[in-house]
KEZA-86821 format. One record per residue (C-alpha): x, z, y; residue in one letter. Coordinates in steps of 0.5 Angstrom, whole numbers, padded with zeros to 4 digits, always signed. Layout:
N
XZYa/...
END
This chain:
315
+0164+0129+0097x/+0159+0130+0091x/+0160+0134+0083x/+0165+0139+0086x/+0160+0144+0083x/+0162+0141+0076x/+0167+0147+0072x/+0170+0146+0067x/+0168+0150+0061x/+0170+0157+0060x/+0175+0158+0055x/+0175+0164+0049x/+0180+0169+0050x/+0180+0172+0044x/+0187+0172+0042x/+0193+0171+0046x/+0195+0164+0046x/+0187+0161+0047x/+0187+0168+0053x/+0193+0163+0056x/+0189+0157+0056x/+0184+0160+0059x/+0188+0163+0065x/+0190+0157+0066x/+0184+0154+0065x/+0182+0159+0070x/+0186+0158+0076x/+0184+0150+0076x/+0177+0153+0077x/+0179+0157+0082x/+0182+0150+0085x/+0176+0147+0084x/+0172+0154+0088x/+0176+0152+0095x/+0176+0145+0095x/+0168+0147+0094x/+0167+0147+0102x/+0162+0151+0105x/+0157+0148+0110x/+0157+0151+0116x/+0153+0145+0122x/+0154+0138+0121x/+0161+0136+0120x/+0163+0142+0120x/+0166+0147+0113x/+0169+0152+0112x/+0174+0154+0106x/+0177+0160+0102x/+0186+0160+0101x/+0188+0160+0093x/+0191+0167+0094x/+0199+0165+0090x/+0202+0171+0093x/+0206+0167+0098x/+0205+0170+0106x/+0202+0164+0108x/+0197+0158+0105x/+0201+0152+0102x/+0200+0147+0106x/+0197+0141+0100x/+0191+0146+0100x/+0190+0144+0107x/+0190+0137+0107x/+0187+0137+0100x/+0181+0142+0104x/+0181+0136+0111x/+0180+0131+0105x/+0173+0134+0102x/+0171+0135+0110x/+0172+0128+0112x/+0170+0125+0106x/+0163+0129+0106x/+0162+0124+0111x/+0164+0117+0108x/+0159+0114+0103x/+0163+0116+0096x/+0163+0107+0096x/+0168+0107+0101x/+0174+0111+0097x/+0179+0113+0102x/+0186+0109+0102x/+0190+0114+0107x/+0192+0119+0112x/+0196+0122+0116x/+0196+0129+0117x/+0201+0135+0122x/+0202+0142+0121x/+0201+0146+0127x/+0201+0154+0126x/+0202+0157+0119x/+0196+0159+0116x/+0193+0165+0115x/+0192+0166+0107x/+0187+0172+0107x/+0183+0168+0113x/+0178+0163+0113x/+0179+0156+0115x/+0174+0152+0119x/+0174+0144+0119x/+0171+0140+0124x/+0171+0133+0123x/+0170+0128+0128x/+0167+0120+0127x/+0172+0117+0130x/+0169+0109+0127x/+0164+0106+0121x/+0166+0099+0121x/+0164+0093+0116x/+0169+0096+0112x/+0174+0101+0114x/+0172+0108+0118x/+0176+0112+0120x/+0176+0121+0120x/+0179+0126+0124x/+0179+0133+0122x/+0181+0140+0125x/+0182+0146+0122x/+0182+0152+0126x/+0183+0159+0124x/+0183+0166+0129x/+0180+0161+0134x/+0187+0156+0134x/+0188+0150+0130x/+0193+0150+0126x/+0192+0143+0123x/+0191+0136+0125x/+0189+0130+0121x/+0186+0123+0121x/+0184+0119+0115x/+0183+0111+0113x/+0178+0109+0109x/+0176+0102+0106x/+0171+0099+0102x/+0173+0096+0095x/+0175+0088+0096x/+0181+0084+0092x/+0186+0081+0095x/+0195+0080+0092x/+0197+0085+0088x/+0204+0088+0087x/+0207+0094+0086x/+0214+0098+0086x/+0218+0099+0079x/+0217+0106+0075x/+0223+0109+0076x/+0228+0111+0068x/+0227+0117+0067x/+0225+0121+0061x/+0218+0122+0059x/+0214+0128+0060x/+0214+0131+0053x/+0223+0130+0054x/+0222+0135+0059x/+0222+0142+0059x/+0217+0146+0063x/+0220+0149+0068x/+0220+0157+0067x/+0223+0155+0060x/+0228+0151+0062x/+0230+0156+0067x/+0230+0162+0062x/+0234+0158+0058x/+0239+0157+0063x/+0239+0164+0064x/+0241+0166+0057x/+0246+0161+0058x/+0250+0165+0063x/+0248+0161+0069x/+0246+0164+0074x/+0239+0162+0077x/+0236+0164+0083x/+0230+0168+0084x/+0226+0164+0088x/+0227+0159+0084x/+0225+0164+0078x/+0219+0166+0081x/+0217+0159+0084x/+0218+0155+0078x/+0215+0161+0073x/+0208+0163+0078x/+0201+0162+0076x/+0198+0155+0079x/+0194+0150+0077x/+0199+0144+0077x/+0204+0144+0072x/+0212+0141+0074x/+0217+0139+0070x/+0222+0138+0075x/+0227+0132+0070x/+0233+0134+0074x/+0232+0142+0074x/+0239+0143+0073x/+0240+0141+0081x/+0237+0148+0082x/+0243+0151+0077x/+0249+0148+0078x/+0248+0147+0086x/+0253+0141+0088x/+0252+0135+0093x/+0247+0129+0089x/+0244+0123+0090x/+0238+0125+0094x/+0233+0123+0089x/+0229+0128+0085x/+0223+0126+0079x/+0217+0131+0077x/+0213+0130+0072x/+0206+0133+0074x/+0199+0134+0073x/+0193+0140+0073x/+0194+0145+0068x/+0186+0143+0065x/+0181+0138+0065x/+0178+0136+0071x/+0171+0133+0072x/+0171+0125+0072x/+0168+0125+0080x/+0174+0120+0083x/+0175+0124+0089x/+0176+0132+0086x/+0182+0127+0083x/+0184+0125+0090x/+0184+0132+0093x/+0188+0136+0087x/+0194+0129+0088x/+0193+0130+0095x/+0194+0137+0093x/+0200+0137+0089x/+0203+0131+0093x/+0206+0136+0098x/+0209+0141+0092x/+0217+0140+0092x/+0217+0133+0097x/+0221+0137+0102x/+0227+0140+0098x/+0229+0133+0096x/+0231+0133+0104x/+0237+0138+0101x/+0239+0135+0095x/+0245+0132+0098x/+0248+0138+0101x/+0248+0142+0094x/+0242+0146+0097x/+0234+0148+0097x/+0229+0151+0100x/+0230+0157+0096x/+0237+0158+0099x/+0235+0165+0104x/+0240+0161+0109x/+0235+0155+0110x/+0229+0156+0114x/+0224+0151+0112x/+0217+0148+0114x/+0212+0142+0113x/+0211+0139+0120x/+0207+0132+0117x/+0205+0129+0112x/+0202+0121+0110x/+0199+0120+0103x/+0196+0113+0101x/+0192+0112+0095x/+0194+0105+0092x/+0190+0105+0085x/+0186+0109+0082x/+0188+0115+0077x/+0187+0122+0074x/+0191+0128+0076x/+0190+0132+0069x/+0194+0126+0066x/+0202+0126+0067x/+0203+0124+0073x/+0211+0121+0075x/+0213+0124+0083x/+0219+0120+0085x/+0223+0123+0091x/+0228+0120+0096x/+0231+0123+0102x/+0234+0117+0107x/+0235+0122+0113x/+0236+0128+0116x/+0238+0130+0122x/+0237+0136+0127x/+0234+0141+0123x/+0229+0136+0120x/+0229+0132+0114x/+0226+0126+0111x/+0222+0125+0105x/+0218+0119+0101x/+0215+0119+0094x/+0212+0114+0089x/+0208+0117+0084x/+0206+0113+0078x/+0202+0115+0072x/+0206+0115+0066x/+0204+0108+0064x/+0208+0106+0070x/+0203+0104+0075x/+0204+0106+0083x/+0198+0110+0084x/+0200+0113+0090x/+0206+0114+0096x/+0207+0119+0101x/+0212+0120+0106x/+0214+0127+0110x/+0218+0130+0115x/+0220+0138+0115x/+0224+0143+0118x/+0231+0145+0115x/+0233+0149+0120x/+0239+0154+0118x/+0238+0161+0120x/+0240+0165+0125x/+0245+0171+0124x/+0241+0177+0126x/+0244+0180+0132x/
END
């Protein structure tokens, strides 16, 4: 995958407000560092954590990382359209991640990857990847679903804030994950579930996009969706139990995720994550999102299941 050594163009800091683009600025940046793979020996990578302060890495860093593997071996003329990936262990933030990637098949068309990220001598991650070459064929597409646009919504620290000074109470996991440092600004449209906890329909629409320009390269566009694409999906599993994942009581982790790519897109536009939730069951719950642009065109969808497992009382 070529031009990630591309950077976005460093920002004065000479008074506040333009110190704050350049944070934001930065963090991008930062993404863009470790989606930079090193090569260690043909097909295989290694890569560094974007450190958030979380105890450990966020499981879209690594199917976003697994993506800049496995392409590295694929002709860019032949853009990926899927991948199914399963997290097996938690990993390390403040260790390496290895990436080895297998060439599973080069056909006339399609060619398929498999990746393995391995951290402390184990893997930890398990993905297989699909592409295909641009050909044309029928066309059709789901309809965007009506909600307000981005400039309509809040950001969330502000929106949760307000909600403060207002006298609801607002978790704070919910303060802290909303007001942190990232490289993709949400805008949940319908933040309030966090605010009032009631049962809802399990349905839950983001607005998102990367906090600054990115390069033009159409595969730094893919890695950073593939990268959000796994922000906020799971909590959709919670919705109709008046809960989150930032209840202490739910014990909660990704175990799969699929995403496919329909369209071409940029992910420093705004971009519409719609999300649903059809099943939970035995301690897992079910997720599935559709992610628009704003002019209404499907660029994306994505499904996972996760643990929702109740925690335990101590003994």
């Amino acid at each position: 995958m070529k031009d990630f050594t591309a950077r976005p163009p460093d920002i004065p800091t000479a008074v506040e407000a333009i110190a704050q683009e350049g944070r934001m600025a930065g963090i991008v940046t930062e993404l863009l560092d470790i989606l930079d793979l090193e090569p260690l020996a043909p097909d295989l990578y290694r890569g560094e954590s974007l450190q958030t302060g979380w105890f450990r890495v966020f499981g879209g860093q690594v199917v976003a990382q697994a993506l800049v593997a496995a392409s590295r071996t694929v002709p860019e003329t032949r853009p990926p359209h899927s991948l199914h990936a399963y997290f097996l262990l938690g990993g390390d933030p403040k260790a390496p991640i290895d990436y080895a990637v297998e060439r599973i098949r080069d056909g006339r068309s399609f060619a398929t990857r498999r990746v393995v990220a391995h951290q402390h001598g184990r893997a930890i991650f398990a993905m297989s990847v699909s592409y295909h070459d641009a050909e044309t064929g029928a066309s059709h597409q789901a309809a965007m679903p009506d909600v307000a646009p981005p400039e309509e919504v809040p950001e969330a620290p502000a929106a949760t804030a307000e909600a403060a000074r207002s006298g609801l109470a607002i978790p704070a996991p919910v303060l802290s994950y909303f007001g942190r440092r990232r490289p993709i600004e949400l805008r949940p449209v319908e933040i309030e579930r966090y605010l009032r906890r009631a049962p809802r329909e399990p349905r839950f629409h983001v607005w998102m996009r990367a906090v600054d320009r990115l390069p033009d390269d159409p595969a730094i566009h893919r890695a950073v969706l593939a990268y959000a694409s796994d922000m906020t999906l799971l909590d959709a599993t919670l919705i109709p139990h008046g809960q989150t994942v930032f209840d202490p009581e739910i014990q909660s982790a990704s175990l799969d995720h699929a995403l496919w790519f329909h369209r071409p897109f940029r992910a420093d536009d705004w971009l519409l994550y719609a999300q649903d939730s059809p099943s939970a069951d035995g301690a897992r719950g079910f997720a599935r999102g559709q992610i628009f642009t704003r002019d209404g065109t499907l660029v994306a969808s994505v499904a996972q299941e996760g643990m929702i497992r109740p925690r335990r009382a101590e003994a």
